[in-house]
ROMILUM-520948 format. One record per residue (C-alpha): residue number from 1; z, y, x. Coordinates in steps of 0.5 Angstrom, whole numbers, plus 500, padded with zeros to 3 digits. Layout:
# residues N
resi NUM	Z Z	Y Y	X X
...
//
This chain:
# residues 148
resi 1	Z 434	Y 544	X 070
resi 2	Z 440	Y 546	X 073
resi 3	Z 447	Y 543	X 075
resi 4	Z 450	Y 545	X 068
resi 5	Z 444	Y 542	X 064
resi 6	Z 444	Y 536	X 067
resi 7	Z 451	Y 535	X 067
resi 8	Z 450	Y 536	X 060
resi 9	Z 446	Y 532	X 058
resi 10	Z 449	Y 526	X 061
resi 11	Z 456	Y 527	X 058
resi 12	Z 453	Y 528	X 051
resi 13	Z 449	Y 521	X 051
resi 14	Z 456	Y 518	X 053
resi 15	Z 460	Y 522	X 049
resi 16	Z 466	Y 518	X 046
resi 17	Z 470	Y 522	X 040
resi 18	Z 477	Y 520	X 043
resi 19	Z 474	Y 525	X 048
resi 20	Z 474	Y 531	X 044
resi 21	Z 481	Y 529	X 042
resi 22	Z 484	Y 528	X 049
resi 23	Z 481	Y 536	X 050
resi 24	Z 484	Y 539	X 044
resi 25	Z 491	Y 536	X 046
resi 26	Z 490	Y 539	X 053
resi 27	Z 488	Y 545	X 050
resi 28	Z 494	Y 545	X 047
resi 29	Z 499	Y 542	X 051
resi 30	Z 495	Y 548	X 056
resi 31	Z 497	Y 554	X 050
resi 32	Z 505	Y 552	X 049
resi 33	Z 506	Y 552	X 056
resi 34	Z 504	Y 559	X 056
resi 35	Z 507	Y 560	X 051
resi 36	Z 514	Y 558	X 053
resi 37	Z 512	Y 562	X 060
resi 38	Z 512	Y 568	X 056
resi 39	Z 518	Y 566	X 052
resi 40	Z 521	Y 565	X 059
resi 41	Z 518	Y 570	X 064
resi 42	Z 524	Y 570	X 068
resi 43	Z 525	Y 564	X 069
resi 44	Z 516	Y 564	X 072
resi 45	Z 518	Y 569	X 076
resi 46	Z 524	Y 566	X 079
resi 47	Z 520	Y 560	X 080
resi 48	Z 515	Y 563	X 084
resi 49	Z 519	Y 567	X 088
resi 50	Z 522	Y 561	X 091
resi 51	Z 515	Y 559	X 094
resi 52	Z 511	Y 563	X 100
resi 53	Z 508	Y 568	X 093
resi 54	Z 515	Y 572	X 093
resi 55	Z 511	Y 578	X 094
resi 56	Z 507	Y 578	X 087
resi 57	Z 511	Y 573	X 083
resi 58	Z 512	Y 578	X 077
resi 59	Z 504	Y 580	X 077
resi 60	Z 502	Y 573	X 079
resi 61	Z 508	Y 570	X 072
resi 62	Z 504	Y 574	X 068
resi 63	Z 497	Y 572	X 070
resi 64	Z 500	Y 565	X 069
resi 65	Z 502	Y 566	X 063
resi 66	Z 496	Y 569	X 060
resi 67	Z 491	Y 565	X 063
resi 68	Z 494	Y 559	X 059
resi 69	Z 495	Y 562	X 053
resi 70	Z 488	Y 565	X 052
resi 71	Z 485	Y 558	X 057
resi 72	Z 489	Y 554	X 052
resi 73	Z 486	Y 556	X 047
resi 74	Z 478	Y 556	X 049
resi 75	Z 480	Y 549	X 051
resi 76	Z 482	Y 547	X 045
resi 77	Z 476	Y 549	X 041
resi 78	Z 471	Y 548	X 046
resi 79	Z 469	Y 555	X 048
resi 80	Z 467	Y 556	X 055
resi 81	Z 471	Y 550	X 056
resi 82	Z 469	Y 549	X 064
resi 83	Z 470	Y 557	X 064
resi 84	Z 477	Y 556	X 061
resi 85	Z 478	Y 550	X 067
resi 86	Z 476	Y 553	X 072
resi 87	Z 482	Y 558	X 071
resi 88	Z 487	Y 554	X 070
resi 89	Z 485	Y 549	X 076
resi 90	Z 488	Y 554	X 081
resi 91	Z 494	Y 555	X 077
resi 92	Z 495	Y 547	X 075
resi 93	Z 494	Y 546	X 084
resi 94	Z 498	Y 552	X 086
resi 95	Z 504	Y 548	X 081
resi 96	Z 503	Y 541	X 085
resi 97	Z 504	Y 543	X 092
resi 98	Z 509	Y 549	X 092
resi 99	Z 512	Y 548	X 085
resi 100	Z 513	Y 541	X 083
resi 101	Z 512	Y 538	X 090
resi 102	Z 519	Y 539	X 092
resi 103	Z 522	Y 536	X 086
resi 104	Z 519	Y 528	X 089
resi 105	Z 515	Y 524	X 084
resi 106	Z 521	Y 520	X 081
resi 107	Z 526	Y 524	X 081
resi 108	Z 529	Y 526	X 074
resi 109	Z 527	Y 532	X 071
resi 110	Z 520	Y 533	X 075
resi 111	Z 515	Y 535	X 072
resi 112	Z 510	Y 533	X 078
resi 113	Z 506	Y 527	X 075
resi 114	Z 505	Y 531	X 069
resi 115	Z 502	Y 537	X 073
resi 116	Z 498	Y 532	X 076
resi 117	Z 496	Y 529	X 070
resi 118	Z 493	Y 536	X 067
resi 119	Z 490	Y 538	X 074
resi 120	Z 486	Y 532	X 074
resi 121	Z 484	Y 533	X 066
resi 122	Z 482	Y 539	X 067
resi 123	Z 478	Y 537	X 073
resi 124	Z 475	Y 533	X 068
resi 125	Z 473	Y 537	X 062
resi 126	Z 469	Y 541	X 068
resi 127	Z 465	Y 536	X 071
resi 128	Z 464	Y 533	X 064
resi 129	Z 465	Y 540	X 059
resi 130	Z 467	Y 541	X 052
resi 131	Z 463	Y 536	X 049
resi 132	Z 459	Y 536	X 042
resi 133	Z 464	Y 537	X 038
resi 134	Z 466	Y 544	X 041
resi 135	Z 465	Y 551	X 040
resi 136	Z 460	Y 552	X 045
resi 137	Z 455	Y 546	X 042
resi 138	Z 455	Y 550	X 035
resi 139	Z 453	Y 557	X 040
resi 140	Z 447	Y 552	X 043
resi 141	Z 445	Y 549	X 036
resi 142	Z 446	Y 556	X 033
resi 143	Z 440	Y 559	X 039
resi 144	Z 436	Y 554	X 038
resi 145	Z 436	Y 556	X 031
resi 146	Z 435	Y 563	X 033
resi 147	Z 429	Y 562	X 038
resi 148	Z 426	Y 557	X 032
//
């Protein structure tokens, strides 16, 4: 039993249902944020080029963006949901140390704690994964029926 499995089955034998609530609003949350970045993608673009990313900032806006929607969406149906995380905990790091730090923790407007909220969900749903209540348990269920 590799890694995953065990993982698995650890967190579907203490699985409360608020969980699955909590990764379907993370998913959300994940997809509007894309959303909002393609609505403004100049403003990404201006955003990361005041990092050390200045170079890439356009490709690295738009791989942003698409990673949230497409990640938001898996996310919140469950769908390889530690694939979706693993994606998104780049980016959610990248935007507490270069992007949110310089703005301090207290400050108005700081999106700081709320990036650091979302990075430790995320890290989360990828040690304990989408749950029974996801897309990815009816595709196990649907296997096994198959395989008989």
């Amino acid at each position: 039993m590799n890694i995953t499995q065990k993982l698995d089955k650890w967190a579907y034998a203490h699985h409360p249902r608020w969980i699955d609530l909590l990764r379907i609003v993370l998913g959300i949350i994940i997809f509007l944020k894309g959303f909002f970045f393609i609505r403004d993608t100049g403003k990404l673009v201006d955003m990361l080029r005041q990092t050390n990313f200045e170079w890439v900032a356009f490709a690295l806006a738009h791989y942003v963006a698409f990673a949230h929607l497409v990640g938001g969406v898996m996310i919140t149906i469950g769908l390889y949901t530690r694939l979706a995380t693993v994606v998104q905990l780049p980016i959610l790091l990248g935007a507490v140390i270069f992007i949110n730090s310089g703005t301090g923790f207290f400050s108005l407007n700081s999106e700081l704690p709320f990036s650091i909220l979302v990075l430790l969900l995320l890290a989360f749903f990828f040690v304990y994964g989408s749950g029974p209540s996801s897309a990815d348990e009816a595709l196990v269920q649907e296997r096994k029926e198959e395989n008989g």
